[in-house]
GUDRENFI-962163 format. One record per residue (C-alpha): residue number from 1; residue in one letter; x, y, z. Coordinates in nm, 3 decimals. Layout:
<bafis>
(NUM a (X Y Z)),
...
</bafis>
This chain:
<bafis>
(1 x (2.244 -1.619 -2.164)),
(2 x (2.221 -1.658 -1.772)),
(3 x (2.345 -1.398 -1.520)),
(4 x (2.556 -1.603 -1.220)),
(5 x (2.567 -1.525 -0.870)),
(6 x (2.948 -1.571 -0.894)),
(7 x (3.128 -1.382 -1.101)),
(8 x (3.348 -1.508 -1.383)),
(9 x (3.660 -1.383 -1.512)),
(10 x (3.715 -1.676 -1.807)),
(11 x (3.478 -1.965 -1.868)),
(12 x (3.605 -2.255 -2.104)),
(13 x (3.487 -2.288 -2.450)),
(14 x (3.419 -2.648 -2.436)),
(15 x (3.342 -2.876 -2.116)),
(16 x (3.445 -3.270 -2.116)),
(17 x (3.175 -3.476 -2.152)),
(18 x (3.233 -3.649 -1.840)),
(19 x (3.230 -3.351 -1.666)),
(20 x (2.906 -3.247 -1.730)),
(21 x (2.758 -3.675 -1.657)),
(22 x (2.934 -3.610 -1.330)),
(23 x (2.723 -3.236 -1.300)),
(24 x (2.431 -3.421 -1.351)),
(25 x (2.482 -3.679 -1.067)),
(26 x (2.558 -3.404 -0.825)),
(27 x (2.218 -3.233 -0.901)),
(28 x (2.048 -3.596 -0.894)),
(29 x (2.216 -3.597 -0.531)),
(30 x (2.059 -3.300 -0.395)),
(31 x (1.733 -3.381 -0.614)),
(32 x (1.672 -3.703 -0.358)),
(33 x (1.875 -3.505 -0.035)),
(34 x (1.639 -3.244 -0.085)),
(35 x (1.308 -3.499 -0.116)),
(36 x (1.415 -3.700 0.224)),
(37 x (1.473 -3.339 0.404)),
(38 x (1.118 -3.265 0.271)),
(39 x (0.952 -3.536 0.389)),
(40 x (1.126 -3.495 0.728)),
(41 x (0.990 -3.133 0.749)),
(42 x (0.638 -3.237 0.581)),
(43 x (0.712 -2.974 0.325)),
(44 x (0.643 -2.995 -0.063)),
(45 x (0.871 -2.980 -0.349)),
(46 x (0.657 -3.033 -0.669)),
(47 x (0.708 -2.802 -0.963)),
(48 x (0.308 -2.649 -1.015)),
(49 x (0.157 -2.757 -1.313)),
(50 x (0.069 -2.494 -1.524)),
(51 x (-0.280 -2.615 -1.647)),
(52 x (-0.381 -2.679 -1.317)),
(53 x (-0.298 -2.348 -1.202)),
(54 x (-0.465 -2.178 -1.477)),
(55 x (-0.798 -2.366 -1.485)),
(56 x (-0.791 -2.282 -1.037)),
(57 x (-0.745 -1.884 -1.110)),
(58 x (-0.938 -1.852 -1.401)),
(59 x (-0.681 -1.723 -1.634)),
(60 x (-0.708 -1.557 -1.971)),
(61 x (-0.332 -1.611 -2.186)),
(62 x (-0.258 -1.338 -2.384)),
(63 x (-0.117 -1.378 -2.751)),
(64 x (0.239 -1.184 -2.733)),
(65 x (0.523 -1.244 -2.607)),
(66 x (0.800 -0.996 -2.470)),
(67 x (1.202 -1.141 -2.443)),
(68 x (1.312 -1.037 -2.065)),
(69 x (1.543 -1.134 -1.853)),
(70 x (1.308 -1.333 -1.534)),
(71 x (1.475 -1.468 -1.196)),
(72 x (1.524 -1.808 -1.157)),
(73 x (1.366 -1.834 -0.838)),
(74 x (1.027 -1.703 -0.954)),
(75 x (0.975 -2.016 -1.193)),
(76 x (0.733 -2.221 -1.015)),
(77 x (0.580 -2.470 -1.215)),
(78 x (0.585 -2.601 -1.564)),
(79 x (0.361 -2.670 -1.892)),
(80 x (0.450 -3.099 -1.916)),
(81 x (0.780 -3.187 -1.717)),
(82 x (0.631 -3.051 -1.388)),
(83 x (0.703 -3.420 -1.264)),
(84 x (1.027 -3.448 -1.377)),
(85 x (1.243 -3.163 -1.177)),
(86 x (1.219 -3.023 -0.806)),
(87 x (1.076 -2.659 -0.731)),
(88 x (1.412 -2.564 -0.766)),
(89 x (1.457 -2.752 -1.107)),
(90 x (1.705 -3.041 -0.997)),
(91 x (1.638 -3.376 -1.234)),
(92 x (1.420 -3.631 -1.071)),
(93 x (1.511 -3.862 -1.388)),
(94 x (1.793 -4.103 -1.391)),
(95 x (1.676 -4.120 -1.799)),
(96 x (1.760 -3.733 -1.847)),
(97 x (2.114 -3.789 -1.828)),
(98 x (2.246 -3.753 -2.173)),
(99 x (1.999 -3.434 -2.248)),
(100 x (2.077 -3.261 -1.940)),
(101 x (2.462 -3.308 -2.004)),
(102 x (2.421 -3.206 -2.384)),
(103 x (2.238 -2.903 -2.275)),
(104 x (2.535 -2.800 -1.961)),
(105 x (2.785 -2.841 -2.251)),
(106 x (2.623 -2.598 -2.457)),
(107 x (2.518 -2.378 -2.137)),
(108 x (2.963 -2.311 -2.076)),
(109 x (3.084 -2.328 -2.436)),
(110 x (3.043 -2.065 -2.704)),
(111 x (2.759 -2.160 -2.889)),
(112 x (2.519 -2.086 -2.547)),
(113 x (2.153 -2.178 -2.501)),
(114 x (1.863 -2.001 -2.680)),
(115 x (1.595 -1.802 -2.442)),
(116 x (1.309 -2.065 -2.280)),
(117 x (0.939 -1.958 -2.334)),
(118 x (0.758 -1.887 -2.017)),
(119 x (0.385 -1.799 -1.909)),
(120 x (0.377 -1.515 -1.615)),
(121 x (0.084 -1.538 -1.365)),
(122 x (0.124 -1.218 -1.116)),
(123 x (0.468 -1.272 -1.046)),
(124 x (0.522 -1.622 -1.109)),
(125 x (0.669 -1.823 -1.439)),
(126 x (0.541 -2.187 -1.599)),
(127 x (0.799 -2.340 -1.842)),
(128 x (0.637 -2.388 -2.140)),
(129 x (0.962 -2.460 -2.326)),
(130 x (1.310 -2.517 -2.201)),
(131 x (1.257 -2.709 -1.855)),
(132 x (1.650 -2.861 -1.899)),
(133 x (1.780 -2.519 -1.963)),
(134 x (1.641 -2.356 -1.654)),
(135 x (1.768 -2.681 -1.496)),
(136 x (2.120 -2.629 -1.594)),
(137 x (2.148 -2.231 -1.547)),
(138 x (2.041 -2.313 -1.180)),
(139 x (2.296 -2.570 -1.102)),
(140 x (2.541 -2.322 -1.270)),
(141 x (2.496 -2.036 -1.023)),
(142 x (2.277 -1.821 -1.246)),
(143 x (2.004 -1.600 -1.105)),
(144 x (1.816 -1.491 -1.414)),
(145 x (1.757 -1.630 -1.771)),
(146 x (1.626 -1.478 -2.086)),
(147 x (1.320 -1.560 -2.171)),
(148 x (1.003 -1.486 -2.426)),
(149 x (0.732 -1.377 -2.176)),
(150 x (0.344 -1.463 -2.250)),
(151 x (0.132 -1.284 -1.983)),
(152 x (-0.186 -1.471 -1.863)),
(153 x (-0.433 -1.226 -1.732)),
(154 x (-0.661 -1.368 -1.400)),
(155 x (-0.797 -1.145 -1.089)),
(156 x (-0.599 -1.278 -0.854)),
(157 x (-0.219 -1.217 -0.827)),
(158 x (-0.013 -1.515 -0.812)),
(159 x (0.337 -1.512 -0.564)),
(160 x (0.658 -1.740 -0.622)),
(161 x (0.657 -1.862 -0.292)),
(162 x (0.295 -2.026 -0.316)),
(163 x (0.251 -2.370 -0.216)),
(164 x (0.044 -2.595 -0.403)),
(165 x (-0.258 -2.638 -0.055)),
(166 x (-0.279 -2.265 -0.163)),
(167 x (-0.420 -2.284 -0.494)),
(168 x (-0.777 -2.368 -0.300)),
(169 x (-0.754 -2.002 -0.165)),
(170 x (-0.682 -1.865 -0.454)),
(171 x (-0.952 -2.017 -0.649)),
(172 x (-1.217 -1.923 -0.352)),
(173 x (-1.071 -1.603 -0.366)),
(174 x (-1.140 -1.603 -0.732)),
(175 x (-1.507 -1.731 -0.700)),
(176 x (-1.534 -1.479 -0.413)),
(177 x (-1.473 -1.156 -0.590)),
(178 x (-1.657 -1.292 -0.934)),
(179 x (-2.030 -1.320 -0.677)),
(180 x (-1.939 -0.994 -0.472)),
(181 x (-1.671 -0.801 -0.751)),
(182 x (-1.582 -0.637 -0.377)),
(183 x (-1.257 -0.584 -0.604)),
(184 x (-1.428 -0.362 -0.827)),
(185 x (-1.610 -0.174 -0.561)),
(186 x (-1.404 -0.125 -0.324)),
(187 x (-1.019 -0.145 -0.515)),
(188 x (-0.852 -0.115 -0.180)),
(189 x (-0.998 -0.415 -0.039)),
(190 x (-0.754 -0.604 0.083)),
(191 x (-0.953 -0.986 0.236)),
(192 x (-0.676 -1.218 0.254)),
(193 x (-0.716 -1.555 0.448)),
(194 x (-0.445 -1.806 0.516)),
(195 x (-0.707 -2.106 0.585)),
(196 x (-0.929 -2.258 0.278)),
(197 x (-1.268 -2.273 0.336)),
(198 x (-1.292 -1.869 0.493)),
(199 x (-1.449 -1.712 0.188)),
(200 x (-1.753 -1.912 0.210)),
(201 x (-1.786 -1.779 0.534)),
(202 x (-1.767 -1.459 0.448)),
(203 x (-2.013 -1.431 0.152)),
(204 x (-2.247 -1.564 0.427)),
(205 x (-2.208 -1.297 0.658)),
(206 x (-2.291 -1.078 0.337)),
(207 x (-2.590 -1.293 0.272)),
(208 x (-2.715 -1.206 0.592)),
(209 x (-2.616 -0.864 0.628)),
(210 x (-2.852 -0.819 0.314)),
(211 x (-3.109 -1.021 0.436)),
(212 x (-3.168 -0.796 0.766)),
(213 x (-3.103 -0.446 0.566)),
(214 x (-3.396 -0.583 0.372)),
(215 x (-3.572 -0.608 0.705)),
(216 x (-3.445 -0.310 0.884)),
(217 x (-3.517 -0.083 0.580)),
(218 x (-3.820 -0.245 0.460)),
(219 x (-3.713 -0.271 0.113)),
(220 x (-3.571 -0.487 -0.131)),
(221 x (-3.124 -0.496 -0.106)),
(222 x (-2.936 -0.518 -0.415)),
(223 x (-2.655 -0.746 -0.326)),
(224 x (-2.415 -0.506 -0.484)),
(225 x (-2.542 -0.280 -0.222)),
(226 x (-2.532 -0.511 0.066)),
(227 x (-2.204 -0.591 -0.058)),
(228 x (-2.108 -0.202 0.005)),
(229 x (-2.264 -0.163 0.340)),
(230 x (-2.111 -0.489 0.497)),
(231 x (-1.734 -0.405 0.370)),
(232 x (-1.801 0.014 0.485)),
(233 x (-2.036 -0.042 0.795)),
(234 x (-1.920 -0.395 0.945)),
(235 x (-1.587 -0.546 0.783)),
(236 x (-1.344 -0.221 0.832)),
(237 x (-1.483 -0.101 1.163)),
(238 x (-1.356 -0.452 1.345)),
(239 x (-1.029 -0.455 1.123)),
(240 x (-1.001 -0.074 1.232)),
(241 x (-0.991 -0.211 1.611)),
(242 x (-0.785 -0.481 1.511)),
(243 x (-0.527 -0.243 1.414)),
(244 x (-0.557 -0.017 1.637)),
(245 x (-0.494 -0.269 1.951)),
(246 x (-0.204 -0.400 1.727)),
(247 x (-0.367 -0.738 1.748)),
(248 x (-0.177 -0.902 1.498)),
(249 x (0.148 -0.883 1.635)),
(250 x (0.006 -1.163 1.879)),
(251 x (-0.052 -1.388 1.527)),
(252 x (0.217 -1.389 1.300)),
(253 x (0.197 -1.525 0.929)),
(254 x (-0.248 -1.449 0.968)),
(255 x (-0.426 -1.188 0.870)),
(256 x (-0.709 -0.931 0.926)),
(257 x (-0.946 -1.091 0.742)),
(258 x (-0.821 -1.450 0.946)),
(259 x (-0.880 -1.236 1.275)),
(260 x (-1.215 -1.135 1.178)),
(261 x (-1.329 -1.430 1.087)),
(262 x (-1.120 -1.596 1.429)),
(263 x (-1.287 -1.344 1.677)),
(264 x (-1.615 -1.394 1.573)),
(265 x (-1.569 -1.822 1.614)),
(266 x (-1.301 -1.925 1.828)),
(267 x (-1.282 -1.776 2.205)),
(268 x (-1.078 -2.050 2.281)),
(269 x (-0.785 -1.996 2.035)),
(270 x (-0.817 -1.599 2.095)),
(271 x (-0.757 -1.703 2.478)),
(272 x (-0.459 -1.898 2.387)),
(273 x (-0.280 -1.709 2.178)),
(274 x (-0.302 -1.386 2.385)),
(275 x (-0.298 -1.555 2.723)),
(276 x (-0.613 -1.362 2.888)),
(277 x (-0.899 -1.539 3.051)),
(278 x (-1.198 -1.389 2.855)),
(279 x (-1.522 -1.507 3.072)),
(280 x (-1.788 -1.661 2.843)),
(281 x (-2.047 -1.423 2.902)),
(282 x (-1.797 -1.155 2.736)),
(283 x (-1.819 -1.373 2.417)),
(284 x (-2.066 -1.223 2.117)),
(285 x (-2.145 -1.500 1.943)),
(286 x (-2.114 -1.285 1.605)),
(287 x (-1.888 -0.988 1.568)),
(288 x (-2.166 -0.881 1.328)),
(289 x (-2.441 -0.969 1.516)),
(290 x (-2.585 -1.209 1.194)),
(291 x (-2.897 -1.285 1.376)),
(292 x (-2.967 -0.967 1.550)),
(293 x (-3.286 -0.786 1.318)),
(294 x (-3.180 -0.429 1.394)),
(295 x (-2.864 -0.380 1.164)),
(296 x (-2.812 -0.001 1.296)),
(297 x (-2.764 -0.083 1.669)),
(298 x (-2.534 -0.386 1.550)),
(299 x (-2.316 -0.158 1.363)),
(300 x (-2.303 0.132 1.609)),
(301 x (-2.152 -0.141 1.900)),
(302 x (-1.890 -0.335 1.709)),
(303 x (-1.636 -0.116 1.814)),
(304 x (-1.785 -0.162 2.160)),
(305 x (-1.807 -0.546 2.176)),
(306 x (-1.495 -0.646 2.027)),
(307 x (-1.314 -0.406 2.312)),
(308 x (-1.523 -0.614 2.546)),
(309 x (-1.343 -0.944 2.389)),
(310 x (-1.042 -0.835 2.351)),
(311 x (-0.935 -0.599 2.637)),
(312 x (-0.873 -0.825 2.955)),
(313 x (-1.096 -0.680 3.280)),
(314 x (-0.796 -0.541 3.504)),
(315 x (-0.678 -0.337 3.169)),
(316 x (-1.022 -0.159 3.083)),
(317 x (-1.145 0.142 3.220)),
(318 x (-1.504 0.250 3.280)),
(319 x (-1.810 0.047 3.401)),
(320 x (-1.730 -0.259 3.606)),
(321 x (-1.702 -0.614 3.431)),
(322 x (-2.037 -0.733 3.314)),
(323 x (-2.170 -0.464 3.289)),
(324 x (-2.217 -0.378 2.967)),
(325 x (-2.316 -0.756 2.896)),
(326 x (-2.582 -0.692 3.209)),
(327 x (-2.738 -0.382 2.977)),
(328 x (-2.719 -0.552 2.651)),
(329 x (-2.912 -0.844 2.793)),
(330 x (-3.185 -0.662 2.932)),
(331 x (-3.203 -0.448 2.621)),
(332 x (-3.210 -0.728 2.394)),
(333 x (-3.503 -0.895 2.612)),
</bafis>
């Protein structure tokens, strides 16, 4: 049973044959429309393949199933015909002809089509069973179809909308959390990145951050500890600026975690996109001051430096331009 965006007052029992061959050359239409428009915009339309998926987050599938009605739209990807239909299930397949047409004649006439089977990761669905169906229920209008439900457990939550270049952040997300479990210590950490190759760079800065507690403190650091002290003591006190100076309203579709990461490395692309000249000198070369050996004086002026960065000279108040960077200089040497 599908639900349709339209609604129906009388459907016929039975649908001519011919009918439903000339359905199925409309959706092949749109299939190749929609690959050339695609191309054009250098955008993807591949189903995700379910394996794939699963192997990148790390997912655990559970053993039973629920029947549910699930959207249409939140099908992403399939078990094995992941090849042969568009992310929005039209027929790539010349050769699927006769079964799709079957399958719309049963869709409109009495007897109907049984539920598909479906795996849900986060808020996504794989076709394990019943690719054609979901095929035909979309060309029909329909928004939802039933369907037996197996939930796959993994750490990460999975969206509809992902693209397949995203599945390498998720699974560095994945391998992230499993060598900090930052998840499990701190549940309302929220380090999102829109860029592959970030949360590398951030178990780094943790790396060091241990590394120079171990110094400062004269003791051994459990990394679980280190882990702790970076998010509490160095990770929320930039994003807290961040927010507070409404940063990210200057970079839409990025994150905190991207502008943490950004401020730290790129002066250039921080000048850009805000349009202030930021003088070199202004420039920390670490928001977390990695290579300084006194962690408590790099944690009490993060607040202080990334003001420096961010705040153009004509806008901030108190001692003149440089000098701050004049102090810090002669109190580093």
């Amino acid at each position: 049973m599908v639900r349709s965006r339209r609604n129906w007052v009388h459907m016929p029992n039975t649908i001519n044959y011919s009918k439903a061959i000339n359905d199925f050359h409309e959706a092949r239409r749109k299939a190749e429309l929609q690959y050339v428009i695609n191309r054009i915009r250098g955008e993807s339309n591949e189903l995700l393949s379910y394996e794939s998926v699963r192997q990148a987050m790390k997912a655990i599938e559970g053993s039973q199933r629920m029947l549910r009605e699930i959207p249409l739209d939140a099908i992403i990807g399939s078990v094995g015909k992941y090849s042969d239909f568009t992310r929005d299930f039209l027929p790539r397949r010349d050769t699927d002809q006769d079964r799709w047409a079957a399958i719309m004649e049963k869709a409109i006439g009495l007897e109907g089509l049984p539920p598909i089977e479906v795996y849900q990761i986060g808020n996504a669905y794989f076709v394990q069973d019943g690719n054609h169906r979901v095929s035909v229920a979309s060309q029909l209008g329909a928004t939802h179809i039933q369907a037996y439900v197996r939930e796959v457990r993994t750490r990460v939550s999975l969206s509809p909308n992902i693209e397949p270049d995203q599945l390498i952040i998720v699974a560095e997300k994945l391998n992230f959390l499993e060598h900090t479990k930052l998840d499990q210590l701190r549940p309302e950490a929220d380090l999102e990145v829109t860029i592959p190759g970030q949360y590398p760079i951030l178990e780094e800065h943790i790396s060091v951050h241990q590394y120079f507690m171990g110094i400062d403190e004269k003791r051994e650091i459990r990394h679980e500890e280190a882990v702790k002290h970076w998010y509490d003591q160095v990770y929320l006190p930039v994003v807290e600026v961040i927010r507070e100076l409404h940063i990210l309203n200057n970079f839409p579709n990025r994150t905190e975690t991207d502008l943490y990461l950004w401020i730290s490395r790129h002066r250039g692309d921080l000048e850009e996109t805000l349009g202030w000249n930021i003088e070199t000198e202004l420039i920390a070369e670490d928001l977390v001051y990695q290579f300084s050996p006194n962690i408590s004086t790099r944690i009490s002026r993060i607040a202080n430096r990334i003001l420096d960065i961010v705040i153009p000279d004509p806008l901030e108040s108190g001692p003149p331009a440089g000098h701050w960077r004049k102090k810090y200089i002669e109190t580093a040497e």
